[in-house]
NULUM-640228 format. One record per residue (C-alpha): residue in one letter; x, y, z negated. Coordinates in steps of 0.1 Angstrom, whole numbers, padded with zeros to 4 digits, always signed. Layout:
BEGIN
aXYZ;...
//
This chain:
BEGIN
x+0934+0265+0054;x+0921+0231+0041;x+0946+0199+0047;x+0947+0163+0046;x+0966+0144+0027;x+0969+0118+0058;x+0997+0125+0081;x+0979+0107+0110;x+0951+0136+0112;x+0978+0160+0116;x+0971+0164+0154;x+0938+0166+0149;x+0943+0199+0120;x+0958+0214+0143;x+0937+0217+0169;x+0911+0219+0148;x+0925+0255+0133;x+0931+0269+0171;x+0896+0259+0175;x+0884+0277+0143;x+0903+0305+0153;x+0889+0317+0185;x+0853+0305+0166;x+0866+0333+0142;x+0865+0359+0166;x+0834+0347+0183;x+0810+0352+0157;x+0824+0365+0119;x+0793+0359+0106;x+0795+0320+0104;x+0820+0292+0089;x+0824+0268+0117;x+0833+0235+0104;x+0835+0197+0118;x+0809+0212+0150;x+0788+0226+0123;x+0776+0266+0117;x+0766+0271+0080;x+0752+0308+0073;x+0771+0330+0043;x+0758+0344+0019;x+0752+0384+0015;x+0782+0380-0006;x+0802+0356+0011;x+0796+0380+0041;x+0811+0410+0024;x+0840+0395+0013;x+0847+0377+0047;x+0840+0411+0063;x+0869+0429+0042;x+0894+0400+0045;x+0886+0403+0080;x+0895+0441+0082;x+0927+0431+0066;x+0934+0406+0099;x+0933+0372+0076;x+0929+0344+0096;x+0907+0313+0086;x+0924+0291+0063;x+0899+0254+0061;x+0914+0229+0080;x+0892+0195+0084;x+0888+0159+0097;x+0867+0129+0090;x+0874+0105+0064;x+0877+0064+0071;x+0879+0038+0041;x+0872+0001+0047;x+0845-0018+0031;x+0845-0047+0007;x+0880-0033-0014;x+0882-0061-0038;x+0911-0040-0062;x+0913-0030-0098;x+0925+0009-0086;x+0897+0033-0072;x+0907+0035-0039;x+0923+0067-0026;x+0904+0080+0004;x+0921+0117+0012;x+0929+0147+0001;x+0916+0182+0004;x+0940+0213-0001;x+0936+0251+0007;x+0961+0273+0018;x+0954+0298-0014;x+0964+0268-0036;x+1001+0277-0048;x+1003+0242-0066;x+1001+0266-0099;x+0965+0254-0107;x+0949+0283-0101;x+0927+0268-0075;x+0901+0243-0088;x+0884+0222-0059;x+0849+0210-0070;x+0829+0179-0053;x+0788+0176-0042;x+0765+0158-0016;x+0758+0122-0015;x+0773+0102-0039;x+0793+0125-0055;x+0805+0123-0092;x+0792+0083-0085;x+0809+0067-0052;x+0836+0092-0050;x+0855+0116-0072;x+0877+0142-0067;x+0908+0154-0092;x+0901+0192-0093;x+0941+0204-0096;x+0954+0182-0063;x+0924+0177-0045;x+0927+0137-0047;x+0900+0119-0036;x+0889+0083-0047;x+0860+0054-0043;x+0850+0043-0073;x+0826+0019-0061;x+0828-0013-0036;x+0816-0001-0005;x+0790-0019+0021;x+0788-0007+0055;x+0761-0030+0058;x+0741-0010+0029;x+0750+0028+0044;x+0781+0037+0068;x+0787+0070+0061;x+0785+0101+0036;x+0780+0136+0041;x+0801+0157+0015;x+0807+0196+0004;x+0840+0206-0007;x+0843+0242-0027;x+0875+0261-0040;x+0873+0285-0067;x+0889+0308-0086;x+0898+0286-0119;x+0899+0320-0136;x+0870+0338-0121;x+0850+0308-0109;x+0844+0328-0079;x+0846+0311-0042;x+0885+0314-0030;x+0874+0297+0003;x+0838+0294+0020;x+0821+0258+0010;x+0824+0229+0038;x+0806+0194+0049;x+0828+0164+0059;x+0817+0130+0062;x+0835+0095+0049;x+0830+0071+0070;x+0830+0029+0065;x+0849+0011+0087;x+0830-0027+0092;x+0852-0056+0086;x+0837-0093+0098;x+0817-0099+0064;x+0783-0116+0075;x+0778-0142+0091;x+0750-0146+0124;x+0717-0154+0108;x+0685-0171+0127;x+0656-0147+0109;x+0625-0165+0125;x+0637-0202+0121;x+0636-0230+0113;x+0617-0232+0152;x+0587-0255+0162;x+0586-0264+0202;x+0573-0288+0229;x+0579-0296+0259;x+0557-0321+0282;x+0570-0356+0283;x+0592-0365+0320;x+0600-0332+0322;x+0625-0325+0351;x+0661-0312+0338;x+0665-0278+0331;x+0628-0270+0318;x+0631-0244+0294;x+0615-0255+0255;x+0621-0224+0234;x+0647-0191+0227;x+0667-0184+0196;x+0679-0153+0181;x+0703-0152+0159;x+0715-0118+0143;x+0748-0107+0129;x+0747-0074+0102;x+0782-0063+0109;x+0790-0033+0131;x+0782-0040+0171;x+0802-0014+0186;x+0834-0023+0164;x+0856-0054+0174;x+0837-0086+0176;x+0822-0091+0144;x+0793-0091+0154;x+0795-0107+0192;x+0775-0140+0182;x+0781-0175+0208;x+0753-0203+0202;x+0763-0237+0206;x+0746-0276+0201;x+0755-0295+0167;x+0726-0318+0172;x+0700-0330+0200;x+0727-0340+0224;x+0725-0359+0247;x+0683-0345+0250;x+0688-0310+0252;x+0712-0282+0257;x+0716-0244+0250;x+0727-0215+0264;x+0757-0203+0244;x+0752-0164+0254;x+0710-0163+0253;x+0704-0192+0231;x+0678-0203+0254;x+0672-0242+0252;x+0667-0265+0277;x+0661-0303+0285;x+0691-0318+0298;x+0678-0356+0302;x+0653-0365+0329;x+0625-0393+0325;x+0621-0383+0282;x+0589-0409+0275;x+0568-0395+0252;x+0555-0429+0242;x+0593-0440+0236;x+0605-0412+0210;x+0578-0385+0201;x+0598-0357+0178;x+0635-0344+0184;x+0657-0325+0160;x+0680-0298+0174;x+0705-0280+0149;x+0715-0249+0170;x+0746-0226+0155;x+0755-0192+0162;x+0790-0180+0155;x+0806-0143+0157;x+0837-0132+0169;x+0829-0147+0202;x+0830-0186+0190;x+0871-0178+0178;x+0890-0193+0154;x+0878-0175+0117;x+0846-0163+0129;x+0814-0168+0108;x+0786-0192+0117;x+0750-0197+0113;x+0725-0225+0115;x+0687-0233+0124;x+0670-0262+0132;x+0645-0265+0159;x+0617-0295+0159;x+0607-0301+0197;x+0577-0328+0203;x+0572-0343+0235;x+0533-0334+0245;x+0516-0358+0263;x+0509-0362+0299;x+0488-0390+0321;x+0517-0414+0330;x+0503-0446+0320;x+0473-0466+0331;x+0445-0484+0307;x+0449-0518+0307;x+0425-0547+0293;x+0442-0567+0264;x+0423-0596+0275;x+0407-0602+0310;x+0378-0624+0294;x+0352-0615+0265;x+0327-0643+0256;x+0295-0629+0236;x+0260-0640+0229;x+0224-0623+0230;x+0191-0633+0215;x+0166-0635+0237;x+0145-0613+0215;x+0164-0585+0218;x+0148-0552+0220;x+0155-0529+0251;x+0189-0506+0244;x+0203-0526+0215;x+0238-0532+0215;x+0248-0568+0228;x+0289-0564+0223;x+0321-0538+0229;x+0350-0539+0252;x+0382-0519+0248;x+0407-0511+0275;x+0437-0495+0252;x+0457-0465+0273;x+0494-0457+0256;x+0483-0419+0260;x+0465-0396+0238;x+0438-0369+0240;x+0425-0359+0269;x+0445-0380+0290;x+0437-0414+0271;x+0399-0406+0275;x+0377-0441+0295;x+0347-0441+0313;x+0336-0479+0315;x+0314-0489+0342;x+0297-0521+0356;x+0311-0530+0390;x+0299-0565+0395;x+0281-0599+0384;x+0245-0610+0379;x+0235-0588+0356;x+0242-0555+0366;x+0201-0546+0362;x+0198-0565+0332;x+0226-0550+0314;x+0241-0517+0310;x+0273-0504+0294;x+0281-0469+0276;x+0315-0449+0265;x+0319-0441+0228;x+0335-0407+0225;x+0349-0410+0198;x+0365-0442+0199;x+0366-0447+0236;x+0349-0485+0239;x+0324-0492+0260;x+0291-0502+0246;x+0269-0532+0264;x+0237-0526+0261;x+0200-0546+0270;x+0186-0529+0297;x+0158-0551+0304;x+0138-0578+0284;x+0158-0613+0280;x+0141-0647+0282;x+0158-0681+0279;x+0138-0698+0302;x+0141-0677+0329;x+0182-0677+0327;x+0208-0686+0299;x+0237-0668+0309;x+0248-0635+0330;x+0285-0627+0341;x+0296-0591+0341;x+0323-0572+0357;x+0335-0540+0334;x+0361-0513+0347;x+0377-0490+0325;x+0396-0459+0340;x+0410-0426+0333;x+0387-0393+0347;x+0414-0370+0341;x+0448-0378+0367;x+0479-0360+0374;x+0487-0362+0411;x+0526-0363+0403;x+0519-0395+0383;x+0495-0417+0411;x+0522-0436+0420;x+0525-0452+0385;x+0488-0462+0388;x+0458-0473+0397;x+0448-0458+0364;x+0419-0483+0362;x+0415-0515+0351;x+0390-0546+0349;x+0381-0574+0327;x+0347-0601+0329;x+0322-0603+0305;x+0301-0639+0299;x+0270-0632+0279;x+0250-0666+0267;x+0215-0659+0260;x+0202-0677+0229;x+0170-0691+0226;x+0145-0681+0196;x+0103-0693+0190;x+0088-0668+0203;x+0052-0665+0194;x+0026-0675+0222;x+0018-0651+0252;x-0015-0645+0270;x-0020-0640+0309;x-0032-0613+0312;x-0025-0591+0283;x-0062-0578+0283;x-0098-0590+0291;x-0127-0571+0303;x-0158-0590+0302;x-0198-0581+0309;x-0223-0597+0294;x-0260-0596+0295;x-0276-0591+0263;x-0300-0617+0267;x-0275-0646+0268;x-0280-0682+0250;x-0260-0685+0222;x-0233-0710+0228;x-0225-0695+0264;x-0189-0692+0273;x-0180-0655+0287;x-0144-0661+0294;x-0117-0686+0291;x-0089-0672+0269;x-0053-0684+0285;x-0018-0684+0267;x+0013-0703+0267;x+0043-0707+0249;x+0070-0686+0268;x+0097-0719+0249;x+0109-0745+0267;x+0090-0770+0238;x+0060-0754+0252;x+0043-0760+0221;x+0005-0771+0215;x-0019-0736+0210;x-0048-0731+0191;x-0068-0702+0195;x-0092-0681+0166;x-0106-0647+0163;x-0094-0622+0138;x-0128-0619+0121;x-0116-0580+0114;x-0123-0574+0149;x-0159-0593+0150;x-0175-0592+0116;x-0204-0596+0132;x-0197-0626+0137;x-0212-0623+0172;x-0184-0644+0191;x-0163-0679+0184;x-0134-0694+0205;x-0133-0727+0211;x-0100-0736+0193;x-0079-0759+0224;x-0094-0744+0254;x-0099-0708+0244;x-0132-0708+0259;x-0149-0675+0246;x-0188-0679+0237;x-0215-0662+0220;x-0224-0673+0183;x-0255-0650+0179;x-0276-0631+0198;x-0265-0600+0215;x-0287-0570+0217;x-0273-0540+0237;x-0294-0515+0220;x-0279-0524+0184;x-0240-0530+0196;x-0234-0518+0232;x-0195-0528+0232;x-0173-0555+0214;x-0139-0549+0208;x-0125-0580+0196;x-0089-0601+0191;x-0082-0631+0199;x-0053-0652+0182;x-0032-0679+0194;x-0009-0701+0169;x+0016-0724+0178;x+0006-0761+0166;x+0040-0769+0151;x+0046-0730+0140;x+0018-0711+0126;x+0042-0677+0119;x+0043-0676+0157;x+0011-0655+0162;x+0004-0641+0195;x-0029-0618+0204;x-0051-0604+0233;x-0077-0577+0233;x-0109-0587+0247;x-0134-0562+0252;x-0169-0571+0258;x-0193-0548+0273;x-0231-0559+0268;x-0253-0552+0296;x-0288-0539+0293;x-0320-0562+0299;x-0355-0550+0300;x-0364-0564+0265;x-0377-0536+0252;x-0409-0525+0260;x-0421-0485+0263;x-0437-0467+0232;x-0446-0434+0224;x-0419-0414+0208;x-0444-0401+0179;x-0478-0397+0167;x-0496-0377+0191;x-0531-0356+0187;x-0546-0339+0213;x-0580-0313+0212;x-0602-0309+0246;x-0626-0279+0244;x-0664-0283+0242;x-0669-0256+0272;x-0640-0281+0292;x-0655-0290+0330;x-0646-0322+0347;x-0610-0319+0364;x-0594-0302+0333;x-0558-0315+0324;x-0544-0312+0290;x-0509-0324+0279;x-0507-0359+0265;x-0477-0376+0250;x-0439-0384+0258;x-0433-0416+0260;x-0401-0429+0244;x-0387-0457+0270;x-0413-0446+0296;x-0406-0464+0328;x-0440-0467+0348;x-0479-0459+0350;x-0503-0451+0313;x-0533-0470+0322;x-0567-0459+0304;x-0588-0483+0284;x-0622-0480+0267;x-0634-0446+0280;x-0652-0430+0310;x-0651-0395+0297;x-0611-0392+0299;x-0582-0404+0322;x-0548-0400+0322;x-0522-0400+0345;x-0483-0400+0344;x-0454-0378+0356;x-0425-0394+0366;x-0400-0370+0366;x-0401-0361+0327;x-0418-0390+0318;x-0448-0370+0306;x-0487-0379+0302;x-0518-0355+0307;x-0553-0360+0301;x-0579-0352+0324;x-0615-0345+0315;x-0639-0366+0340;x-0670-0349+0332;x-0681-0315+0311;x-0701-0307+0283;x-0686-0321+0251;x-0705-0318+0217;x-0693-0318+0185;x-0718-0328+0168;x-0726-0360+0189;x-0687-0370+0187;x-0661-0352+0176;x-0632-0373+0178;x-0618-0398+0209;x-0597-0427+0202;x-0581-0431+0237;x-0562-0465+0241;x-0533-0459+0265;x-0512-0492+0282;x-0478-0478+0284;x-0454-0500+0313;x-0420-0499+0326;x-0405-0506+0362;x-0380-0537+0349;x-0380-0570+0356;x-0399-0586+0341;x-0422-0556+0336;x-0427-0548+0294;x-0459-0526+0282;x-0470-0519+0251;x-0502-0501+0242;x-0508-0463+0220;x-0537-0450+0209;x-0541-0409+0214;x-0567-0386+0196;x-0584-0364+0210;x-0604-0338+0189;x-0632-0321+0205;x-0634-0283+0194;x-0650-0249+0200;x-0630-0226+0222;x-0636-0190+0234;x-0633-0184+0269;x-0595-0183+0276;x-0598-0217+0261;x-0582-0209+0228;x-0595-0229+0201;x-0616-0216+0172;x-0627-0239+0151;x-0628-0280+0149;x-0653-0293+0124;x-0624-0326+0121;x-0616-0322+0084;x-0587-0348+0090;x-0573-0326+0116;x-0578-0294+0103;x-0568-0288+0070;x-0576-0256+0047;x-0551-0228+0045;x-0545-0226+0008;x-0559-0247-0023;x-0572-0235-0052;x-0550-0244-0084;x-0577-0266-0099;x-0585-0286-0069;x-0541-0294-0066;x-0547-0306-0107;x-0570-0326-0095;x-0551-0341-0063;x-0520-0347-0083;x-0540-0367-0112;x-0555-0390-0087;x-0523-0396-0069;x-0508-0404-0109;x-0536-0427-0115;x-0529-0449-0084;x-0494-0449-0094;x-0502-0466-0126;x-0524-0488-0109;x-0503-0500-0083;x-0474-0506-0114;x-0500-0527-0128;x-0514-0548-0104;x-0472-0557-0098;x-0468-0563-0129;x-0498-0589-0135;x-0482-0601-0096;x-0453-0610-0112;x-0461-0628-0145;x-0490-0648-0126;x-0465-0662-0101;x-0435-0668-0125;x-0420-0701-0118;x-0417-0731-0144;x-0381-0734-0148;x-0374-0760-0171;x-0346-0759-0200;x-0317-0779-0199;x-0327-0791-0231;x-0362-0800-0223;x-0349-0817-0190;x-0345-0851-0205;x-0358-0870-0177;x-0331-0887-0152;x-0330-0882-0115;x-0314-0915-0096;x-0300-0909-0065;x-0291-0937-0040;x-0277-0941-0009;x-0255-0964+0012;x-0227-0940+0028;x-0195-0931+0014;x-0191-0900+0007;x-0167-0878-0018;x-0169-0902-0049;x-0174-0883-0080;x-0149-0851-0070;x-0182-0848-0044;x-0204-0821-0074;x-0216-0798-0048;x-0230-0820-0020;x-0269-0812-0032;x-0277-0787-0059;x-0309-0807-0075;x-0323-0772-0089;x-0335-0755-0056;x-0362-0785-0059;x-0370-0776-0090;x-0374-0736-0076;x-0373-0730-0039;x-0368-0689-0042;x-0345-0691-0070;x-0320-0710-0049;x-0310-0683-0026;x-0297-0664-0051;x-0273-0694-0064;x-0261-0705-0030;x-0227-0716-0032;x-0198-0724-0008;x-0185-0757-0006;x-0148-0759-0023;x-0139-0791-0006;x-0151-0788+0031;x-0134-0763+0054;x-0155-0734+0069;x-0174-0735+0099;x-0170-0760+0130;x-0133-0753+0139;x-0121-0783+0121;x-0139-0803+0151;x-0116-0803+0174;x-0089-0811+0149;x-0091-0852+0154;x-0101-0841+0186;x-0072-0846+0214;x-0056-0822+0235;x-0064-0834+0268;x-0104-0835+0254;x-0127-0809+0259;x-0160-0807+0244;x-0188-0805+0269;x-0209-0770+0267;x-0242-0785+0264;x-0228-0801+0230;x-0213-0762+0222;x-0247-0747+0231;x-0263-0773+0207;x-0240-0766+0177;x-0237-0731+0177;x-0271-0726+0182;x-0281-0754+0150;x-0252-0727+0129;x-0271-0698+0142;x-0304-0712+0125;x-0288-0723+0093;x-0273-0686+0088;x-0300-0671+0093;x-0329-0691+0074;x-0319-0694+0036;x-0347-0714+0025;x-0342-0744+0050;x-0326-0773+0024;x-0297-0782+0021;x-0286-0746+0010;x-0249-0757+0009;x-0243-0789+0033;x-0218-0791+0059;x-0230-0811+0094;x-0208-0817+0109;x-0215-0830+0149;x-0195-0851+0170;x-0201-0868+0207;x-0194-0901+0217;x-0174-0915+0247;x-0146-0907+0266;x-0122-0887+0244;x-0140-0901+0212;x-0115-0910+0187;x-0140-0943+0179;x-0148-0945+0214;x-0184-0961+0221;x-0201-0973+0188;x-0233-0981+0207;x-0240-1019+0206;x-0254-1013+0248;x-0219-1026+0261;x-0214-1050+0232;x-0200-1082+0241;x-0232-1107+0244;x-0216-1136+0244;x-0210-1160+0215;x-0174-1158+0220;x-0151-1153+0189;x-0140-1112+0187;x-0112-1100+0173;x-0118-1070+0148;x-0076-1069+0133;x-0078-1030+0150;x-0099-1024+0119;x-0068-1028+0100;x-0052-0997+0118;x-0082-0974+0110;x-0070-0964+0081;x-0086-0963+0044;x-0123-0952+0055;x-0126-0987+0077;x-0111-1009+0052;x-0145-1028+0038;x-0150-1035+0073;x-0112-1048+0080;x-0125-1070+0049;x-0151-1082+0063;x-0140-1089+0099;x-0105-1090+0097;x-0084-1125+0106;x-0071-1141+0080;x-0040-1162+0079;x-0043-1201+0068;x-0034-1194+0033;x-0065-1172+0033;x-0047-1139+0028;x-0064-1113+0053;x-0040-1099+0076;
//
């Protein structure tokens, strides 16, 4: 029988060998030991088998093993002892050790059956060991005693500490929650042995977040514990939780974590404007959509619950103006709507709300979650260029219209309070023609040459208007001018046309005739009996008809019939054609054989010498022609005299004032001497300005020139353009009117004074340098004799 060497497992060996006993009888096949059925060997079996006969009872007595962890002395520690009732303390029994940890963890002294730990134990690392104990024969080495499995067990002693394994923790909780709301759970775990005493019973407990939160000491589950927490006040929180076995008592072992709670945010405060009036400003030229100014209403929330929709609620200019949000930055964005104008109105007030979209219903009672502020926009005044009424012009005009005839009067203001003074011109890109002028202070639109519909059948031109006192201020108007047709052109044929009439032809025949080009009423036959024509006015086609029969070749062979082509207009045009008719011979379908005109018919093919000889006739002309131009042209080549043969002197005199000596290019002396060599040296005056719009430039406002006098001049401009050779080649005339309006007034000597009365003349003083030989003159002097 196996033994302990513990006296408090006696009562337990005891029972234990009853046990074994009975087992023994049961089944003699087996070794029953600790619960456990090992099979025996074929040995083993034999030897049990004669013991058995010989009524030996079962001599292994057993128990488990307990040693506590963590032994801290110098000694291996003595865990038990195994002994066999064979063993006679002479030694002849040696007990041998195997299984886990063996030989390494535990030892066993082979005479007494001592066994030791030479190791520190963990329970926390492994809490048991399954063992074999054997007793042999030291002699024979052969089994005194069946081999047996017993475990050593490790007994926990309160070692580790509780330990938070997923912390440190991250949690929220909304802002005013109510008392109570649960945040987060912690865990805290404690390695030593549950189901032995209380190391391992953990209690959780608060070291920090009081007076904010609390936690429950059995689940570790926190919870708020103060009402009304404001987000906005205090943000973050830091909770240090602890966990401490033995159930909290005095000399258990604690652990720590800390948990970092944030408030989130919820919709518990209102936007409000920071100031209840913005002042901004707005040029009147502003485009439609650009941005005039910002307003902020500021919300202590964040996210979704601080997002603003701004919206116009009230004022004057609620369809003048709108307003936008900014995502991103939540402002709202005033914006032109539609176009500004100082003159119309300086200022507009605005009402702007701000408010929340997104509410929560257990917060309305902090509200109104909106809020308002006013907006005073000044509108500020810039030059705006001038402006036509109306922004187009559509005019017809009859192509037969005098030049110097005013199609349309071209209106535009200045949209400015100055109301500035306006002259008008034509961008001479959209007319090179030249076909149009505009009277620079009225804007009446005339013709300055003649129209002709057939040539140009629309004008598309632009008209300009400057400010007096600000030429960058350019406004313009499309005029489009649509040129109406006259009957000025008379009816002609379209092309040469030859026609042929059979000599077999009887009286009554019709042949085709001609196509007029323009056709627009009767052909009317002159200077023949034998033929007539008449016309057909639905293709506007001619045909000849024979008045008698019987034509011969040979008596005449060729008709020259005069036609008298007229249209239908008013006034009625004609213009006359001649057609040819060639008399042939014709079989008796009336196809034509043969017609002895040699002009009309020409041969089929040429021989090669007779083409020689047309193309050496044609040569010879060529050269003749050449020289006949050539003789032209040395026999008419003008006496041009050298400048260094020109010695005489030319004396020029006359009475006005006129440019001095700067005045070179008044009258180019050479086109005397040579007529047709002068248009190819015209040149343009450097010190006059170009055409007649300087007129009305000493002209005032309030004048208007009369049309007759437009008429007149355009028509005199007209002529001078368009005939080179009429001298001067490069004068300016310039044509003014006289009375009311007249910057001289009346100069004729009609409504003189006729009396012998003294007249004053000191206004000649005030007419500036040009009048001052006359101030001389006339002028009042003072009784020193100094002319005043």
């Amino acid at each position: 029988m196996w033994t302990s060497g513990r006296m408090s497992n006696a009562k337990n060996l005891l029972g234990l060998g009853i046990s074994l006993y009975f087992w023994g009888l049961m089944d003699l096949t087996t070794t029953v030991l600790s619960g456990s059925a090992r099979p025996l060997t074929e040995g083993q079996e034999d030897n049990l088998s004669d013991k058995l006969h010989q009524r030996m009872k079962r001599s292994w007595v057993w128990n488990q093993f307990f040693v506590l962890e963590e032994y801290t002395g110098t000694d291996p520690l003595y865990v038990g002892k195994l002994h066999s009732d064979m063993d006679r303390g002479d030694g002849s029994i040696k007990y041998i050790l195997s299984g886990e940890g063996a030989g390494i963890v535990f030892t066993i002294d082979d005479t007494t059956g001592d066994i030791h730990a030479i190791q520190r134990l963990d329970r926390e690392e492994r809490s048991q060991y399954t063992l074999r104990a054997q007793a042999l024969d030291r002699r024979t080495g052969r089994p005194m005693e069946p081999e047996s499995e017993f475990i050593i067990k490790i007994q926990d002693i309160n070692d580790n500490e509780p330990k938070f394994l997923d912390g440190p923790y991250v949690a929220s909780v909304p802002e005013m929650s109510p008392v109570g709301t649960s945040v987060i759970q912690v865990t805290a775990t404690d390695a030593d042995d549950p189901t032995y005493g209380n190391s391992a019973r953990v209690v959780y407990s608060i070291l920090q977040g009081q007076p904010y939160f609390s936690v429950d000491s059995r689940t570790g589950l926190i919870r708020t514990a103060l009402m009304n927490m404001d987000r906005e006040a205090k943000e973050y929180y830091e909770v240090i939780i602890q966990a401490k076995d033995m159930g909290g008592q005095l000399g258990g072992l604690a652990g720590t974590t800390t948990v970092n709670i944030t408030l989130s945010d919820v919709n518990d405060n209102p936007p409000r404007f920071p100031q209840k009036h913005y002042q901004m400003s707005v040029l009147e030229s502003a485009p439609i959509s650009s941005t005039v100014g910002r307003v902020v209403a500021k919300d202590l929330d964040e996210g979704i619950n601080a997002e603003m929709k701004y919206s116009l609620v009230d004022g004057d200019g609620l369809d003048v103006f709108d307003i936008n949000t900014d995502p991103n930055y939540q402002v709202g964005i005033i914006t032109v709507r539609k176009p500004l104008s100082f003159e119309s109105k300086k200022s507009y007030t605005l009402k702007v709300e701000g408010a929340n979209p997104h509410l929560e219903m257990r917060f309305l009672n902090l509200g109104p979650f909106r809020d308002t502020t006013t907006v005073h926009i000044s509108v500020e005044d810039v030059d705006e260029p001038p402006v036509f009424e109306p922004s187009f012009y559509f005019v017809e005009v009859p192509e037969d219209v005098e030049i110097g005839t005013t199609i349309q009067i071209i209106s535009a203001k200045d949209p400015d309070v100055t109301n500035n003074s306006i002259r008008y011109s034509i961008d001479r890109s959209s007319d090179p023609g030249r076909f149009f002028y505009v009277d620079i202070t009225s804007g009446a639109l005339m013709t300055a040459r003649p129209l002709d519909r057939e040539d140009v059948s629309w004008h598309n031109i632009t008209v300009l208007a400057v400010e007096l006192n600000n030429p960058s201020q350019v406004g313009s108007v499309s005029v489009t001018v649509k040129v109406l047709d006259v009957n000025d052109n008379a009816p002609e044929f379209a092309r040469f046309y030859e026609a042929f009439v059979c000599e077999n032809a009887k009286a009554g025949q019709v042949r085709n005739a001609s196509n007029a080009r323009g056709w627009g009423g009767d052909a009317v036959l002159h200077g023949d009996t034998l033929l007539s024509i008449y016309f057909l006015p639905l293709d506007n086609t001619a045909w000849i008809l024979t008045r008698r029969s019987g034509f011969r070749q040979h008596e005449q062979n060729t008709f020259y019939l005069p036609i008298l082509i007229s249209d239908n207009g008013r006034p009625v045009l004609s213009s006359t054609g001649t057609l040819t008719v060639h008399v042939c011979s014709c079989d008796d379908d009336g196809m034509v054989m043969s017609c002895n005109a040699e002009a009309y018919v020409l041969p089929v093919s040429l021989s090669r010498g007779a083409l020689i000889a047309i193309l050496a006739c044609i040569f010879v002309l060529l050269v003749l022609v050449l020289l006949i131009l050539s003789m032209r042209r040395q026999r008419k080549q003008p006496y041009i005299i050298d400048e260094e043969e020109n010695i005489h002197e030319n004396i020029v005199r006359y009475d006005d004032e006129g440019g001095g000596e700067e005045d070179t290019e008044a009258f180019d002396i050479a086109a005397m001497w040579n007529p047709r060599e002068a248009q190819l040296v015209v040149k343009n005056r450097q010190d006059m300005l170009p055409e007649i719009e300087s007129l009305s430039r000493y002209v005032p406002q309030a004048c208007v020139m009369d049309n007759n006098v437009h008429n007149y001049v355009l028509a005199k401009l007209y002529e001078a353009d368009m005939d080179l050779w009429a001298p001067p080649f490069d004068s300016l005339q310039t044509y003014m009117f006289e009375g009311n309006g007249s910057v001289a007034e009346s100069l004729s000597s009609l409504q003189s004074v006729t009396t012998d009365s003294d007249q004053s003349y000191d206004y000649l003083t005030d007419w500036g340098p040009r009048f001052k030989k006359l101030a001389e003159m006339y002028g009042a002097t003072d009784s020193s004799g100094a002319l005043w």
